[in-house]
Backbone bond lengths (Angstrom), bond angles and torsions (degrees), N, CA, C in turn:
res aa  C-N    CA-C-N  psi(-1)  N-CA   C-N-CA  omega(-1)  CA-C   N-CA-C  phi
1 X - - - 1.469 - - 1.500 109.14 -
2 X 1.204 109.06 149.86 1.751 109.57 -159.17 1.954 97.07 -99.56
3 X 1.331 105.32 143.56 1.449 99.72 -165.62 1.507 86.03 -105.23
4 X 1.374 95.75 140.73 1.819 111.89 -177.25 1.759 104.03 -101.71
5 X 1.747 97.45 139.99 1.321 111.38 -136.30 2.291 80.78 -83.90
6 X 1.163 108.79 164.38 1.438 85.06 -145.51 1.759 80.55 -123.12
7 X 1.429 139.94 142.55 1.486 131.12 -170.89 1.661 106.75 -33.46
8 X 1.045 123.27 -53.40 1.969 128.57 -156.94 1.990 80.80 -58.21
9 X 1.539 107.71 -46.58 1.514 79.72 -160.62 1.194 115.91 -70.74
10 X 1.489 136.97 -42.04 1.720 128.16 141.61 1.237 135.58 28.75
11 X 1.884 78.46 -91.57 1.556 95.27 169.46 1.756 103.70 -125.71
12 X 1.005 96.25 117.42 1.268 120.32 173.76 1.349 122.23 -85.47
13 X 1.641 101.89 112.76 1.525 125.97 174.93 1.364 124.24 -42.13
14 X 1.367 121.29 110.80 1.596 97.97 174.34 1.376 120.40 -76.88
15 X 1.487 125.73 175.81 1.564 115.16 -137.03 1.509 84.32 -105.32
16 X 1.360 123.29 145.51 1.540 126.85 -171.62 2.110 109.36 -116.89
17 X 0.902 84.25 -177.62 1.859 66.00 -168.31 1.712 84.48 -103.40
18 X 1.720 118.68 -140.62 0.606 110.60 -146.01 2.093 108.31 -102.71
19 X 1.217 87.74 -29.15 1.647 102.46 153.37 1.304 147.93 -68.97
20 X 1.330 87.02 -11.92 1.815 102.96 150.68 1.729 91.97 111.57
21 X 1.443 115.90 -13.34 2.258 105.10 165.22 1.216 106.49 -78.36
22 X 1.368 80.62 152.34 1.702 101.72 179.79 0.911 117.17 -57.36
23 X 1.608 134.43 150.41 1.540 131.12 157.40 1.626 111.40 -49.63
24 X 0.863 128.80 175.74 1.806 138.65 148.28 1.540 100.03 -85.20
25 X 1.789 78.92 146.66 1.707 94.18 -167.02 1.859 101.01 -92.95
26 X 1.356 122.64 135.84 1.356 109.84 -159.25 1.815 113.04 -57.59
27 X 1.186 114.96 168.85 1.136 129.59 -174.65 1.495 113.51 -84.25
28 X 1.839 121.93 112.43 1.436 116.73 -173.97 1.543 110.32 -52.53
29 X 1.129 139.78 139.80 1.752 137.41 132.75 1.176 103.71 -1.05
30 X 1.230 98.24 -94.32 1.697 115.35 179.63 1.303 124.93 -132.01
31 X 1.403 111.56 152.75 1.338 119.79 -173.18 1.454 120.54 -39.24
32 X 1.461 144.50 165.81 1.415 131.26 171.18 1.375 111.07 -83.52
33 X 1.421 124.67 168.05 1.833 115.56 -172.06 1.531 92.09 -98.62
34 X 1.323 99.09 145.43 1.517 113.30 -172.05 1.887 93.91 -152.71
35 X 1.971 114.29 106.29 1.196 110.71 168.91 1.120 120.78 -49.82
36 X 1.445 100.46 121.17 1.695 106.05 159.91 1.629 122.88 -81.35
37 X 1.713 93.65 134.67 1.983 110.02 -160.16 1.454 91.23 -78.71
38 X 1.656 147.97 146.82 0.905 141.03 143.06 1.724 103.28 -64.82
39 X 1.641 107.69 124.99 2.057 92.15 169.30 1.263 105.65 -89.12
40 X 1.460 123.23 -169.05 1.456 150.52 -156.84 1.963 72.50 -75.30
41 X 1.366 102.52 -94.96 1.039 125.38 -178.44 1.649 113.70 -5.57
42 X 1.165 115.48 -58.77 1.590 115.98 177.70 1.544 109.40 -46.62
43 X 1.470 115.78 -62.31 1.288 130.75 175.29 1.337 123.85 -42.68
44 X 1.491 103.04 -42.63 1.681 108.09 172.90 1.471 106.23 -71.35
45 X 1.113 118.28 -60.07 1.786 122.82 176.03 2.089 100.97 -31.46
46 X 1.463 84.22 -74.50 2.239 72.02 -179.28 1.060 111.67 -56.10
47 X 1.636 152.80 -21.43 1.216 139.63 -168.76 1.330 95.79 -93.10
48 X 1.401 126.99 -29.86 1.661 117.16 167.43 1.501 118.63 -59.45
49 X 1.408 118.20 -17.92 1.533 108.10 -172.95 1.467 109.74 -84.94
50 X 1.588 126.07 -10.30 1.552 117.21 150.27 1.461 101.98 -28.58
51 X 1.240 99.89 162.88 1.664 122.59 155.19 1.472 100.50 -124.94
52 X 1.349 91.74 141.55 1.790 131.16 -171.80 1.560 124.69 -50.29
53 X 1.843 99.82 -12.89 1.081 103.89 162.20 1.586 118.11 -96.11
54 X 1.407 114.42 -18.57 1.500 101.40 153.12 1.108 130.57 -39.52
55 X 2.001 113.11 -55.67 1.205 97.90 -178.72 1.346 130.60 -89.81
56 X 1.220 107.85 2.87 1.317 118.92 177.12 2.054 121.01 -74.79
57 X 1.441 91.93 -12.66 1.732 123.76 -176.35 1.464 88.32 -81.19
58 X 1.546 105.43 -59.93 1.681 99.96 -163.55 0.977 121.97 -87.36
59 X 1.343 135.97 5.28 1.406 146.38 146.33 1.486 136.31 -78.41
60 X 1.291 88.58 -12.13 1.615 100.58 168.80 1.645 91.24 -109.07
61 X 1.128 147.89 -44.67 1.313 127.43 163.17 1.605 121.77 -29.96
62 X 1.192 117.55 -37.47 1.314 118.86 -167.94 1.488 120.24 -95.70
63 X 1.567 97.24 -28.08 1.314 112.28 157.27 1.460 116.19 -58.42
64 X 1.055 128.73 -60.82 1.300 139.68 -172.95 2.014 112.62 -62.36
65 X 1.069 102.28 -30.05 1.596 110.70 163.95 1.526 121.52 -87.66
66 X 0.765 112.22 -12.63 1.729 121.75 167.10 1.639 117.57 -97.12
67 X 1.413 113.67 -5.00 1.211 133.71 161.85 1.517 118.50 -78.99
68 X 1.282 106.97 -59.77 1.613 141.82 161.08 1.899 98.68 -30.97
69 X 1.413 110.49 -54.27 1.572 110.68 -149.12 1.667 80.38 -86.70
70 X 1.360 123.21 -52.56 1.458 126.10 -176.13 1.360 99.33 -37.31
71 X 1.246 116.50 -92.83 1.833 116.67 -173.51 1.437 121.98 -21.21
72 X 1.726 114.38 -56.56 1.314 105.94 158.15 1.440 140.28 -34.42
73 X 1.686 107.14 -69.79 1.247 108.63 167.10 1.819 129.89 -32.61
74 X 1.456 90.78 -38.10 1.499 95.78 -159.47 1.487 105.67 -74.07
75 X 1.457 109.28 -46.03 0.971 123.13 -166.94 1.459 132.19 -115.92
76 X 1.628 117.39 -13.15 1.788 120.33 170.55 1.319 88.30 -96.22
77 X 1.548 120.57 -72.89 1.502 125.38 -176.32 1.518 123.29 -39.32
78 X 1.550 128.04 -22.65 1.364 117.29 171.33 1.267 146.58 -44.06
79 X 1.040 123.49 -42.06 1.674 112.37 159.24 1.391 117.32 -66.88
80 X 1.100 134.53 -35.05 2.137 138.50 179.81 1.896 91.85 -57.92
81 X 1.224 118.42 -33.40 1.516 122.87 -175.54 1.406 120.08 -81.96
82 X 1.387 126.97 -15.00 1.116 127.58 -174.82 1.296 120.96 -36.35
83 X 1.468 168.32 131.17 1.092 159.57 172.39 1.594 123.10 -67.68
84 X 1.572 117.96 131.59 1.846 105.64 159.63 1.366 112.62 -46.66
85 X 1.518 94.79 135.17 1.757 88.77 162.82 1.521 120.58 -82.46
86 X 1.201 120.74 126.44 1.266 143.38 -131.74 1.888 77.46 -77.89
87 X 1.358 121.73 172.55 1.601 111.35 171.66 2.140 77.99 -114.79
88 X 1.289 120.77 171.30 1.343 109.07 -159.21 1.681 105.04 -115.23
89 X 0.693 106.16 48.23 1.912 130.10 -177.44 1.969 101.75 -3.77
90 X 1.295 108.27 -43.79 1.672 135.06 -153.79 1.339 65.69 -121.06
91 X 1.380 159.78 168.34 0.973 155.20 -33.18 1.884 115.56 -36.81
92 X 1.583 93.54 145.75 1.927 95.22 177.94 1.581 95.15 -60.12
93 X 1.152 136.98 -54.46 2.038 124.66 -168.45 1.270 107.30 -58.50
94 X 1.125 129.14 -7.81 1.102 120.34 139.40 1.685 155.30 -104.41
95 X 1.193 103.56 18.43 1.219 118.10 -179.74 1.521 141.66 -54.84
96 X 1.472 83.12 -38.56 1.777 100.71 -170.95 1.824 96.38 -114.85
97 X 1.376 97.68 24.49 2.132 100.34 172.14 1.588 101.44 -63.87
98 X 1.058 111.46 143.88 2.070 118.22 167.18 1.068 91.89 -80.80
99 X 1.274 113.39 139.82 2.245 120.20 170.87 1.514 88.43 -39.34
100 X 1.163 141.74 -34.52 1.694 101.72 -151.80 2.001 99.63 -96.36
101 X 1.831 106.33 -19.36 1.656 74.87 168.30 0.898 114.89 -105.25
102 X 1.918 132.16 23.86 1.439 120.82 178.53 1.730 77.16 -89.56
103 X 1.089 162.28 -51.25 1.616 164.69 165.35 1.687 87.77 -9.67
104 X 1.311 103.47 -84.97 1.420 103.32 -176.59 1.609 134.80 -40.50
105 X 1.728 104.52 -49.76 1.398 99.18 -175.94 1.723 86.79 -81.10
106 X 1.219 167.89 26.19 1.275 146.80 116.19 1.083 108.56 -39.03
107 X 1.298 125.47 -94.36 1.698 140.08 170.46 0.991 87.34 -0.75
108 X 1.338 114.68 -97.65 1.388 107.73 -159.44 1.489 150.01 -48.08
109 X 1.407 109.07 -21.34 1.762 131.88 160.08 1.093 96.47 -69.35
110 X 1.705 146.53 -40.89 1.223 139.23 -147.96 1.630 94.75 -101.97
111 X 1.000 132.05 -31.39 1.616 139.84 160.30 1.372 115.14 -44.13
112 X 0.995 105.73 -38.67 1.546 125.70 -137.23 1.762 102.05 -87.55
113 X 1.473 92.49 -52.17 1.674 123.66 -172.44 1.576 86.89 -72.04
114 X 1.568 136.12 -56.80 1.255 113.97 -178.54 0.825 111.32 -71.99
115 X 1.164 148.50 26.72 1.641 128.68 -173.49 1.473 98.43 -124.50
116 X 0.951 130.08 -35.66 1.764 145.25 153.63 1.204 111.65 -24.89
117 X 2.020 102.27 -63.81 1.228 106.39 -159.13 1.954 114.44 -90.44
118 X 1.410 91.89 -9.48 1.794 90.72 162.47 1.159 146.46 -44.23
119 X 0.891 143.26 157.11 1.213 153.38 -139.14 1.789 113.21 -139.68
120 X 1.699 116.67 3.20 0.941 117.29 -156.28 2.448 91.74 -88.15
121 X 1.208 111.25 -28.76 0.820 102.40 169.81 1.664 138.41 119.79
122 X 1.846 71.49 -27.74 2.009 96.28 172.31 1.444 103.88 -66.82
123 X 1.073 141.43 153.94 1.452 151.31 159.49 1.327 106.45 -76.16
124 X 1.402 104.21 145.36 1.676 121.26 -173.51 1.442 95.56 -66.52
125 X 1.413 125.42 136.30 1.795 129.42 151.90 1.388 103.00 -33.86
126 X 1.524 115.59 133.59 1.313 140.40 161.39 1.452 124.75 -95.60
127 X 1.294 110.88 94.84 1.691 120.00 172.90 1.283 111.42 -39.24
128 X 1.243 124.87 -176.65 1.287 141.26 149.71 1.381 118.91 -162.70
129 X 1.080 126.32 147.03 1.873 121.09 -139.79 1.648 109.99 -62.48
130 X 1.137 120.14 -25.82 2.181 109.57 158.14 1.560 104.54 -47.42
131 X 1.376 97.19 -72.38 1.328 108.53 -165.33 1.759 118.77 -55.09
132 X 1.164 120.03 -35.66 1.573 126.86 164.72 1.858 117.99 -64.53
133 X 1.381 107.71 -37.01 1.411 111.41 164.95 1.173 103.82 -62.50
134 X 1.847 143.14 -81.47 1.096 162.59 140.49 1.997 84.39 32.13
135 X 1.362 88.36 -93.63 1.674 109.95 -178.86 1.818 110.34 -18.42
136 X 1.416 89.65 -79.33 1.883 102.43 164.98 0.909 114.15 -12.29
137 X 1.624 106.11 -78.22 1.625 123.45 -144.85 1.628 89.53 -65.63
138 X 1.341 113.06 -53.55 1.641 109.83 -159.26 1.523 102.75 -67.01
139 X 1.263 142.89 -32.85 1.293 135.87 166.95 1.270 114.51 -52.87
140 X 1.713 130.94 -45.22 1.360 137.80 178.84 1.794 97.28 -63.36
141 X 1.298 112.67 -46.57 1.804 97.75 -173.72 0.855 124.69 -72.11
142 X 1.427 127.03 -36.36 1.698 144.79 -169.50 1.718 86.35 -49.32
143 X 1.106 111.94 -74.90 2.170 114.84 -163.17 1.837 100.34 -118.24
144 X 1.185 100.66 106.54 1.999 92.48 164.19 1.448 93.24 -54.50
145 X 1.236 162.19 -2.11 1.211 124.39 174.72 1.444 98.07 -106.43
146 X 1.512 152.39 -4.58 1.169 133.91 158.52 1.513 120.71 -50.56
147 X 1.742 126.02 126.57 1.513 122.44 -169.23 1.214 105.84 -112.87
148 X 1.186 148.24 -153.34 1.094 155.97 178.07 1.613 105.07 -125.49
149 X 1.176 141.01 99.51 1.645 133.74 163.59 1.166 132.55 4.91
150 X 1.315 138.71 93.00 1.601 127.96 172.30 1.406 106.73 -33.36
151 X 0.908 125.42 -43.79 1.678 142.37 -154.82 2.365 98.21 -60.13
152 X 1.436 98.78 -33.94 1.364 97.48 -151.39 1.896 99.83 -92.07
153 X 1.055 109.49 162.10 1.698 116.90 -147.35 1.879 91.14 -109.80
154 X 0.934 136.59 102.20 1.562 129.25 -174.43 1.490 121.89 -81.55
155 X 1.519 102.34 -4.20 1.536 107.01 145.40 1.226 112.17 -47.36
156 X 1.399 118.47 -51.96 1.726 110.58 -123.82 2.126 78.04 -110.16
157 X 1.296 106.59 163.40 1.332 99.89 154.87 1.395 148.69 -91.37
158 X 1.370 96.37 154.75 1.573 94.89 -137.97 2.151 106.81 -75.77
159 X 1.280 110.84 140.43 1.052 117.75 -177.58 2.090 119.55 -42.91
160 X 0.913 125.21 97.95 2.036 124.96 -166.62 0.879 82.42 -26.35
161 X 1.869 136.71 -70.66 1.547 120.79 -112.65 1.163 99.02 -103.95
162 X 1.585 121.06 29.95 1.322 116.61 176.68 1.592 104.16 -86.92
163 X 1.860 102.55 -43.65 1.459 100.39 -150.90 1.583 86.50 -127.10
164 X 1.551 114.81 30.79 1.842 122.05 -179.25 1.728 92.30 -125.97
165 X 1.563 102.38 125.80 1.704 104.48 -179.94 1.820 100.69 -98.81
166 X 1.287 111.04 44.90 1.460 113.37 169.05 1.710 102.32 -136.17
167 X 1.253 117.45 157.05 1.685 134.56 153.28 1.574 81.40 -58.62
168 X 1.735 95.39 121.47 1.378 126.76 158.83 1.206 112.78 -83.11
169 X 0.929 95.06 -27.85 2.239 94.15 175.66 1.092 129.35 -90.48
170 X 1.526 107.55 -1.68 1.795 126.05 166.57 1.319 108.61 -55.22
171 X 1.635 104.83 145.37 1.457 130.07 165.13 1.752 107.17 -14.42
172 X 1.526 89.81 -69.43 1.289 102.26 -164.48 1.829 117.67 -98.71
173 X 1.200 112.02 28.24 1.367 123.08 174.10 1.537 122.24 -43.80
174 X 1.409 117.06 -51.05 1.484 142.55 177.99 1.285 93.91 -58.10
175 X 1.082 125.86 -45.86 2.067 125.35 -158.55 1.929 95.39 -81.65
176 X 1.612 112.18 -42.42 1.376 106.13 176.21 0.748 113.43 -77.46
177 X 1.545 157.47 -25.05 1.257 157.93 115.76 1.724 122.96 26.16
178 X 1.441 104.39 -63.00 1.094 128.22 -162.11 1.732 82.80 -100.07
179 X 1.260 130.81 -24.86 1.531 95.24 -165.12 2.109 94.00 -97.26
180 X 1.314 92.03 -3.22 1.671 80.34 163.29 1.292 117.99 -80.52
181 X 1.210 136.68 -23.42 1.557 142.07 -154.19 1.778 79.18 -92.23
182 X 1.176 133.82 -41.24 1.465 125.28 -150.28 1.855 91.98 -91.74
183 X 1.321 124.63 -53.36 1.241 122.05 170.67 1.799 120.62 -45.85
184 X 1.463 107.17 -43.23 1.745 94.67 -168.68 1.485 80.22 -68.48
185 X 1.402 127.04 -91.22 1.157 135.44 -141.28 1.979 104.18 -36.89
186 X 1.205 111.36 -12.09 1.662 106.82 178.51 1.402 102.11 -104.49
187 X 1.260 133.22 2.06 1.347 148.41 169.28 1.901 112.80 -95.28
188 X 1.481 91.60 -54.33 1.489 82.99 172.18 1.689 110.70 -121.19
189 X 1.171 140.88 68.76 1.098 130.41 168.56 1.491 127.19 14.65
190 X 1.785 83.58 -99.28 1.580 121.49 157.09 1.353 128.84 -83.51
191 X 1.227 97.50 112.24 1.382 102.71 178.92 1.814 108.88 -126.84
192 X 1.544 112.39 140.45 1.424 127.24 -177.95 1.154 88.73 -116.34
193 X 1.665 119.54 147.17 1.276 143.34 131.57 1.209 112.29 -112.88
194 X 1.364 100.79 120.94 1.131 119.29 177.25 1.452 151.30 -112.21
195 X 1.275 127.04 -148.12 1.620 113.89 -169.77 1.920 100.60 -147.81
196 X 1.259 115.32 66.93 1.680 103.11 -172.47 1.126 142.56 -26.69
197 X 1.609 103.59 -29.27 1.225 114.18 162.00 1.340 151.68 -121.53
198 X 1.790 92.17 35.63 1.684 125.09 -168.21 1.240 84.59 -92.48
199 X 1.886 109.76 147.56 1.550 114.84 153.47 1.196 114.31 -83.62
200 X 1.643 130.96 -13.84 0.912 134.95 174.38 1.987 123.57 -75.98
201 X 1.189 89.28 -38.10 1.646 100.85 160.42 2.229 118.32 -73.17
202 X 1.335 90.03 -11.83 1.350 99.31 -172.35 1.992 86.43 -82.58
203 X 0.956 104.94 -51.87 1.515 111.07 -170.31 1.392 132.70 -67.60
204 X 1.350 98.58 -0.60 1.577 133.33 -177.35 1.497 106.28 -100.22
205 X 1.357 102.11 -41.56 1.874 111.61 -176.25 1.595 88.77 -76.57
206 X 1.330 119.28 -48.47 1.875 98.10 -155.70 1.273 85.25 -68.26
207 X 1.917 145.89 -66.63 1.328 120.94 -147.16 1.655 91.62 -63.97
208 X 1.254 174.51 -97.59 1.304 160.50 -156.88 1.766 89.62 7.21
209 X 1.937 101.85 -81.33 1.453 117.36 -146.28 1.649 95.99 -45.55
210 X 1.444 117.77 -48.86 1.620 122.81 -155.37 1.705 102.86 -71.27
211 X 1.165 102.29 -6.07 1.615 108.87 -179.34 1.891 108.58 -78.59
212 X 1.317 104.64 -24.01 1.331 115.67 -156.75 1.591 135.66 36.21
213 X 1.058 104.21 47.96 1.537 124.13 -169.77 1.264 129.00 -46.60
214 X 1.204 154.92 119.42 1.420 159.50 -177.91 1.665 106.00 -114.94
215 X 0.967 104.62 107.62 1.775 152.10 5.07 1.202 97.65 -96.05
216 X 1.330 109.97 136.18 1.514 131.62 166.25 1.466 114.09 -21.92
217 X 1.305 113.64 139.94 1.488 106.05 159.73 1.196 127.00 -56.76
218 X 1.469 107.88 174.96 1.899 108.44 173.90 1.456 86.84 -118.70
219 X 1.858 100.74 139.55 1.240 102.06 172.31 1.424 92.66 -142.64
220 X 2.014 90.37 140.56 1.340 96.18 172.58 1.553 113.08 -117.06
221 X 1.156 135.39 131.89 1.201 145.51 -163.79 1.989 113.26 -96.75
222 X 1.296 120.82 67.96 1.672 123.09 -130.63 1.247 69.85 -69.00
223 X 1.453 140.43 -65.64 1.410 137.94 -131.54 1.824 100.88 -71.56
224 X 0.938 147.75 11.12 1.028 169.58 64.93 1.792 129.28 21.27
225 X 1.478 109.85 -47.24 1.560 136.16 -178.37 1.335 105.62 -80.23
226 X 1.250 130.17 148.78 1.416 151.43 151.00 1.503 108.96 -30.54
227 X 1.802 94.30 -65.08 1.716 119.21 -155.41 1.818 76.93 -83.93
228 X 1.408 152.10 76.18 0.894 125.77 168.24 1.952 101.68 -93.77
229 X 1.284 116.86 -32.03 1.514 131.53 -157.90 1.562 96.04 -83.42
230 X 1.773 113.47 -0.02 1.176 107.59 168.52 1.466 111.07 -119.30
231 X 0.754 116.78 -33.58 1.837 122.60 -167.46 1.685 93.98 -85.00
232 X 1.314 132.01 -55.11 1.424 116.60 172.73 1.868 125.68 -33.03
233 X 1.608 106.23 -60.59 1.151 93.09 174.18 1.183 125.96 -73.46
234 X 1.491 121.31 -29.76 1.582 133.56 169.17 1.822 105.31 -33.01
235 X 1.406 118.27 -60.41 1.136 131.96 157.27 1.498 136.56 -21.51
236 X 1.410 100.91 -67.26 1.419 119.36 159.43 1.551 130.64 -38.57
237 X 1.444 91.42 -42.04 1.931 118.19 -167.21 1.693 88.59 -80.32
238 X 1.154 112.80 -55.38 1.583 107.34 -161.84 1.874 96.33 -89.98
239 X 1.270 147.33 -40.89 1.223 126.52 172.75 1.376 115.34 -50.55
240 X 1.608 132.32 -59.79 1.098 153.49 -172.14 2.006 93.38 115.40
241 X 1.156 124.49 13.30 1.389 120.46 179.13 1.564 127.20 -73.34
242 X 1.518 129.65 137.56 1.025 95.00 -165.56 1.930 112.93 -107.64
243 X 1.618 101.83 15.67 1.602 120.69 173.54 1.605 100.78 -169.12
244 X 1.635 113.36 165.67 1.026 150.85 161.98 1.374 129.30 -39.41
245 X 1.132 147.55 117.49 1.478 119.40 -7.55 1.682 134.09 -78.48
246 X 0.865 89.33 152.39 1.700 102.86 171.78 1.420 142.81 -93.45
247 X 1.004 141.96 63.03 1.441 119.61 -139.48 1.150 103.41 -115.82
248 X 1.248 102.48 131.88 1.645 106.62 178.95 1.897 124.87 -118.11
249 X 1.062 131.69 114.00 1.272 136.99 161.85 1.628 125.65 -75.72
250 X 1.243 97.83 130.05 1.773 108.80 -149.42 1.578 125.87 0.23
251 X 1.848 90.83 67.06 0.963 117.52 163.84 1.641 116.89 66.22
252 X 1.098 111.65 40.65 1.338 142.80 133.75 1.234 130.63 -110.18
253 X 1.661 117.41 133.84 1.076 127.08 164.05 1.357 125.82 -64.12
254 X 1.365 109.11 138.29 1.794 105.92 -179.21 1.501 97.29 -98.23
255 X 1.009 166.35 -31.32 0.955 142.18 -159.92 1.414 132.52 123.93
256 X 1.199 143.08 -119.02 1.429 146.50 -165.26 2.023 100.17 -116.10
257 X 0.818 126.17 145.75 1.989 108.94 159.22 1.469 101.39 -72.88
258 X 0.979 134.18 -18.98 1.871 105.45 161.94 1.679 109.98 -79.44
259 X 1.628 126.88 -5.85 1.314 90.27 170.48 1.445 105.75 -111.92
260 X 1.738 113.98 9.97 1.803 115.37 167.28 1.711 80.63 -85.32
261 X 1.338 176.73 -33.35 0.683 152.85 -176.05 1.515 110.71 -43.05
262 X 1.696 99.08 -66.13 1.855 121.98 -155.44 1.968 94.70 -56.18
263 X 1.667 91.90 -45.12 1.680 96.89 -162.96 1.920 106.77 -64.06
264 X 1.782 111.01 -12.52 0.778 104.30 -160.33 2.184 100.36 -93.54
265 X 0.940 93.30 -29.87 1.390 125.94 161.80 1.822 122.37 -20.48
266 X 1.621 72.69 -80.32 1.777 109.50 168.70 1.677 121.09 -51.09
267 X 1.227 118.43 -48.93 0.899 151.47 -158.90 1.801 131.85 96.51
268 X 0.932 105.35 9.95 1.350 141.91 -164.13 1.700 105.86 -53.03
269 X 1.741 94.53 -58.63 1.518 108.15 -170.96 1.950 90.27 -64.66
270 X 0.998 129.05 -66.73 1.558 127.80 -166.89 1.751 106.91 -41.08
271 X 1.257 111.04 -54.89 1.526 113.28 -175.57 1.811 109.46 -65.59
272 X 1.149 112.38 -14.04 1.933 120.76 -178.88 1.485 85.13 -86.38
273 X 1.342 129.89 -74.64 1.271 124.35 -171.86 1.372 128.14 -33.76
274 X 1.488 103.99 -61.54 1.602 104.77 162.52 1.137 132.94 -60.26
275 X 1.121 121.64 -66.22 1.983 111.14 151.81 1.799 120.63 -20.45
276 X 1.790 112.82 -52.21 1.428 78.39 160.96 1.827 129.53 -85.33
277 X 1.304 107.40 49.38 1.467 106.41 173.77 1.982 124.53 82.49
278 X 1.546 102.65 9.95 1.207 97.20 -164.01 1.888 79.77 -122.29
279 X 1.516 99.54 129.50 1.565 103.84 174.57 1.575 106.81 -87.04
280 X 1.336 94.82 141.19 1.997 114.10 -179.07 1.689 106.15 -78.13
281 X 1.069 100.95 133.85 1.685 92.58 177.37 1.976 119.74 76.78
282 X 1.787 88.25 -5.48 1.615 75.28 -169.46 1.552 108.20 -80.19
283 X 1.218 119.31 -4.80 1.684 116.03 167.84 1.507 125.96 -60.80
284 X 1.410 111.59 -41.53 0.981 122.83 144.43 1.313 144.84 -22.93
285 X 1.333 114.60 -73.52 1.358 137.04 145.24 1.527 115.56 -20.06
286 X 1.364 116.42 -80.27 1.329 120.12 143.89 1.743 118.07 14.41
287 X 1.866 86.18 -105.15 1.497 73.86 165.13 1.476 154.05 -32.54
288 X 1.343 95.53 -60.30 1.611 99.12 -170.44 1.660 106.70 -62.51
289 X 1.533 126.62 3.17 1.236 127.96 -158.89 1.923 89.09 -110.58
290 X 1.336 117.61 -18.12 1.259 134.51 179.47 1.494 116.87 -80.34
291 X 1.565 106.72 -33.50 1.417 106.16 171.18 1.608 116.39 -113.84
């Protein structure tokens, strides 16, 4: 039979003498181990027993080496530091890009910047003001949403591989060069830049319209564009014009609207047009072959 453990054995009485107090409970060896915490306080106390000219040594040491690294930077290290030029993602000329030509004008700034900064040795293709208009114009026609860079100075000339979809520093750069200048101008004849809300650009489009031209002109309407504060003067520099509109036939500028007036007059403007490849009246034609 199982003996049931009874409260005293539980808790167990300590043994009392004979007057009914307790014995004393024996005396440990030694204390139990209990980690000792270093406090805040301890730590501050030993770091106070430096003297003040220690730290006053090592604070001007550190001062004095962060001086040291400054000067360098600023001034041995400066060119190894130069920065990428950022392409401007948040810029307004670019705002209203479709993903596929803000894709492109990336590429192409990011092309552009390596190809500068190479080391291979060929010299970048050198425009000369046909061929840089040429360039322009065909970058502005290919996509209305391709712009021209806030970033770029329309004094100065403008960088190829911004608005050239080839390695400018290729073998054969000079030969593609020339076959862009020969393609836009057989792509766009006639081309207007224009002013949307000039009467004088208005008066430029109707003699175009009354011409009835096949294939239509290309008209670009800058004041209209983002890049307008760039492509206007860019314009200026390479037409020799000194305002809006511009119109050019295979890629020549005509001149003033009083002398597309005279040439238009003469007959002058019709025989330039056709020579560059665009028939007068053939829209026209068109029609009446339609009804």
């Amino acid at each position: 039979m199982a003996h049931r453990r009874t409260q005293s054995a539980r808790f167990p009485v300590p043994h009392m003498y004979g007057n009914g107090s307790p014995l004393p409970s024996p005396a440990l060896e030694s204390p139990p181990f209990t980690p000792t915490a270093v406090s805040f306080a301890t730590l501050t106390s030993l770091a106070s027993r430096k003297p003040k000219a220690y730290w006053y040594r090592t604070t001007f040491l550190a001062l004095f080496v962060l001086v040291v690294l400054s000067v360098y930077v600023l001034l041995v290290a400066e060119p190894t530091l130069s920065p990428i030029p950022a392409f401007e993602a948040d810029s307004p000329a670019h705002a209203h890009l479709s993903p596929d030509a803000f894709r492109l004008a990336a590429l192409r700034h990011k092309h552009s910047w390596s190809n500068n900064e190479s080391a291979s040795g060929r010299p970048l293709v050198q425009l000369n003001a046909s061929q840089e208009l040429a360039a322009v114009s065909s970058f502005i026609a290919s996509l209305p949403q391709n712009v021209i860079p806030s970033t770029v100075d329309p004094s100065q000339p403008i960088d190829p591989q911004l608005v050239l979809d080839f390695d400018t520093r290729g073998a054969h750069a000079a030969e593609e060069v020339e076959t862009v200048v020969k393609d836009v101008w057989a792509q766009h004849p006639v081309m207007l830049y224009s002013k949307f809300y000039s009467p004088v650009s208005r008066e430029i489009k109707q003699i175009l319209s009354d011409l009835y031209l096949s294939p239509a002109p290309t008209i670009v309407e800058v004041d209209q564009r983002v890049d307008e504060a760039v492509l206007a003067p860019l314009l200026f520099r390479l037409t020799g014009a000194a305002e809006l509109p511009i119109l050019l036939v295979g890629g020549r500028p005509l001149g003033t609207p009083e002398e597309i007036r005279y040439l238009k007059k003469k007959g002058e403007l019709q025989r330039m047009i056709g020579a560059a490849g665009t028939e007068v009246y053939g829209a026209k034609k068109k029609q009446k072959k339609l009804h």
